[in-house]
C-alpha positions in Angstrom: -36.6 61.9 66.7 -34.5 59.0 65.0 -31.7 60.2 62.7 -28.8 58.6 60.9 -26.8 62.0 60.4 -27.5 65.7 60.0 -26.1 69.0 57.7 -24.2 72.0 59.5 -22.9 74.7 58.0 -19.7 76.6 59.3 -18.7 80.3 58.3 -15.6 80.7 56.3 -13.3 83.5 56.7 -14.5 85.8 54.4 -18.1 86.2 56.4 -20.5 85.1 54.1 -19.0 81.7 52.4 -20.6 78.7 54.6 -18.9 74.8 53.7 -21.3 72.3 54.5 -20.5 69.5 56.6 -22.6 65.9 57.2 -22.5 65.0 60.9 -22.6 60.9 62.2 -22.2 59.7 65.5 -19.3 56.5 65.7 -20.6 53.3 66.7 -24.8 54.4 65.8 -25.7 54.0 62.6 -29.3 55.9 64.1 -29.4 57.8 67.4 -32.0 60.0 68.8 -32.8 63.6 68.8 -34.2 65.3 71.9 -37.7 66.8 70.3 -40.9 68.0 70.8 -44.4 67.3 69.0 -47.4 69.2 69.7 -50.7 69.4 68.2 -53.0 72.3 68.8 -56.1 73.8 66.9 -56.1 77.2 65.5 -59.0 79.5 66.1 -60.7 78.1 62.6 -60.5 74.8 63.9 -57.7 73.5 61.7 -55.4 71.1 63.5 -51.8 72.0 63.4 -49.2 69.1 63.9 -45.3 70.0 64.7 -42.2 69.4 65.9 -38.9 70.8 66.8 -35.5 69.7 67.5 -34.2 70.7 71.2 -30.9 72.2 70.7 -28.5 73.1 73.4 -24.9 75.2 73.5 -22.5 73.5 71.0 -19.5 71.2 72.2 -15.6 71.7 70.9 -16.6 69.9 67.7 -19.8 71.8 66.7 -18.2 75.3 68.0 -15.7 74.9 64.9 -18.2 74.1 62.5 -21.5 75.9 64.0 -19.3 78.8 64.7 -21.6 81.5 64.4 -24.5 80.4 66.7 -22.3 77.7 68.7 -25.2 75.2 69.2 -26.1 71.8 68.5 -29.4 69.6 67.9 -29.6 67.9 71.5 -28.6 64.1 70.9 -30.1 61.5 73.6 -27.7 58.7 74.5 -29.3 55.3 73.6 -29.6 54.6 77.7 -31.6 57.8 77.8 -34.3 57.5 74.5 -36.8 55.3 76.2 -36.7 57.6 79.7 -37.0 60.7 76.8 -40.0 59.5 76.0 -41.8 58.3 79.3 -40.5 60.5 82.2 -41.4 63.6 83.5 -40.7 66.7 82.0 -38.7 68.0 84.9 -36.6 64.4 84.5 -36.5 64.9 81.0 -34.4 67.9 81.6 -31.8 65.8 83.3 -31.6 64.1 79.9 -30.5 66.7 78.0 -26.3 66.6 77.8 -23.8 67.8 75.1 -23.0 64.8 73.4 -19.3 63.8 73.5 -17.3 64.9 70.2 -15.0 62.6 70.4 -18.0 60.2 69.3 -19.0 62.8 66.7 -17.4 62.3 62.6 -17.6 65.6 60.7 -17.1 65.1 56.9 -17.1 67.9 54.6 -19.8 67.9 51.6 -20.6 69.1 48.4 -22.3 72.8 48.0 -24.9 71.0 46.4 -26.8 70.1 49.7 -27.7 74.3 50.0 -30.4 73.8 46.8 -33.5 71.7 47.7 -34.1 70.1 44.5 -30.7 68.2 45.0 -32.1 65.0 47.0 -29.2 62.2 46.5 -27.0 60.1 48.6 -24.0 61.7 47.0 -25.1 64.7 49.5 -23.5 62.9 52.5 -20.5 62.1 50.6 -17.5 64.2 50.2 -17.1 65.7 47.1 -14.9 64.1 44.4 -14.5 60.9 46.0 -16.3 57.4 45.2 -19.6 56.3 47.4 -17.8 53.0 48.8 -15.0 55.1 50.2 -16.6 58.2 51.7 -19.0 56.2 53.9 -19.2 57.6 57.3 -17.9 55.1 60.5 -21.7 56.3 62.4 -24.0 58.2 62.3 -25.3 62.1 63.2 -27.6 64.2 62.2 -29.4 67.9 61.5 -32.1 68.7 60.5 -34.3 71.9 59.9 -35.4 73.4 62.7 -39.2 74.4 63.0 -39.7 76.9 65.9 -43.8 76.6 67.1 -45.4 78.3 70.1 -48.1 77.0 71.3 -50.7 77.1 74.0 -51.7 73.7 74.1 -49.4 70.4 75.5 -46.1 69.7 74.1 -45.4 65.7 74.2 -41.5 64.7 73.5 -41.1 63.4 70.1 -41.9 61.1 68.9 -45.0 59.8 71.3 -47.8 60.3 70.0 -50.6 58.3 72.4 
């Protein structure tokens, strides 16, 4: 699933206050999640279409900032997003590596990214500081997590032949 960057949220400690962060990846300004699609039919005969992001124990980076759950969205290296797609599933395990922090950038963000109806590019950018000069080096990214069983196929995102 292509990205350019994704929201975490890490616990402050008080318990209950959570600071947003943006996540990039240096040197990609996309990069590929590991992810799933499947299409089923429920028992009324209504399709159902979804997809979920493969995540996997957290690295040193996303253990300070995911620190509650410590786990991260499953990045695929660019050498690995065609193979993701077209292998077998038992090679497609093989695929799935923490991806290096050290080619991670976690920049801190404005509150405002917890309330849907905020939908602006100021979201990615720290907050207080101008547009030009908050712009991250790469890119990484989060996004919502939809967690689907199903009895029918799963195909890795984002295939869809």
């Amino acid at each position: 699933m292509p990205a350019t960057g994704f929201f975490e949220w890490q616990v402050l400690a008080d318990g209950k206050t959570k600071q947003p962060y943006y996540i990039t990846l240096n040197g990609q300004d996309i990069f590929g999640f590991a992810a799933l699609w499947d299409s089923s039919k429920r028992d009324d005969g209504v399709t159902v279409e979804s997809c979920t992001i493969v995540t996997m124990p957290a690295n040193a980076l996303m253990t300070v900032i995911h620190n509650v759950k410590h786990r991260m969205p499953a990045i695929l290296t660019k050498e690995d997003r065609h193979a993701w797609l077209t292998t077998t599933p038992d090679d497609a395990l093989t695929l799935l590596k923490q991806y290096p922090d050290t080619h991670m950038v976690a920049t801190p963000v404005s509150k405002r990214v917890n309330t849907p109806k905020n939908n602006d590019a100021e979201l990615t950018h720290p907050p207080g500081l101008p547009e030009q000069s908050t712009e991250p080096e790469s890119g990484f990214a989060v996004t919502s997590r939809v967690d689907k069983t199903s009895r029918h196929h799963s195909r890795r995102c984002c295939s869809r032949d």
